[in-house]
N, C-alpha and C positions, 0 to 999 in steps of 0.2 A: 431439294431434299431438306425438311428442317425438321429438326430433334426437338423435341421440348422436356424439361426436364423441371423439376421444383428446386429451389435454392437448396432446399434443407437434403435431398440426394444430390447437390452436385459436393454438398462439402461436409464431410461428416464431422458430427459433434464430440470432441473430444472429453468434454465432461460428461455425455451421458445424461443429458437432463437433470446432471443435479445443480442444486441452487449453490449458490455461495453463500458460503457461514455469514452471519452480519454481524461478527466480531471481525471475521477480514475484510469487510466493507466498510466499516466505520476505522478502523488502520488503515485501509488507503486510503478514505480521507483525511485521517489524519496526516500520515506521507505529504497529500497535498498542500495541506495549510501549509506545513513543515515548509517543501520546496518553494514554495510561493514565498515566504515568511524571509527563507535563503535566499531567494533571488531577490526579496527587498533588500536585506542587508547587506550583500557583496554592493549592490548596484545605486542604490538611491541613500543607504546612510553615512553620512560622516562620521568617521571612528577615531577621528585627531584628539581628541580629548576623552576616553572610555577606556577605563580599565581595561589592561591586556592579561590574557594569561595562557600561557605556550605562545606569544607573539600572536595569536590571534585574538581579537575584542571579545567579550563576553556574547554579545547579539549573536554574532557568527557563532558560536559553541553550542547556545543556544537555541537556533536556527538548528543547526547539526542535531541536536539529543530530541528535537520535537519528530524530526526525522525516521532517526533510530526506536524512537519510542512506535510509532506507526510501523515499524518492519516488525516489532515486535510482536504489536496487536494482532498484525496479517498471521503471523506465526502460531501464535495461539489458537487463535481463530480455525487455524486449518488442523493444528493438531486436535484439540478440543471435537472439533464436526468429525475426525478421522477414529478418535475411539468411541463416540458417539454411535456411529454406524456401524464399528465393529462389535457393538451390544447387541445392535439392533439386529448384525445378520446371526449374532450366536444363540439369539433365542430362539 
């Protein structure tokens, strides 16, 4: 006995066919640079001689706010697309 079934009914779509804002698309690339950015500077720079501030170097703070700034963007992005479409269903 074999079932056959299509991918798209074995797993159903939780967004709904809708697209993702390309404000939170461009924040999670940003996210990326950011973590990539992080992972260079924990790992590959030397920070013996770089201004410190709260005991961590400036790069690393850095690295950290290019981050935040990207969780930011994601946030907008979905608030922004959410009253977007609450216009669009009140007309």
């Amino acid at each position: 006995m074999e079932i056959r079934h299509a991918r798209s009914q074995l797993i159903p779509s939780s967004a709904k066919g809708q697209p993702i804002p390309g404000l939170a698309k461009a924040g999670a690339l940003v996210i990326a640079i950011g973590l990539l950015n992080d992972l260079v500077e924990h790992t590959f720079v030397s920070h013996v001689h770089e201004a410190v501030v709260g005991s961590f170097p400036v790069g690393e703070h850095a690295a950290h706010l290019i981050v935040v700034a990207g969780m930011a963007l994601v946030l907008v992005g979905i608030v922004a697309d959410g009253i977007r479409s609450q216009r669009r269903s009140s007309r």
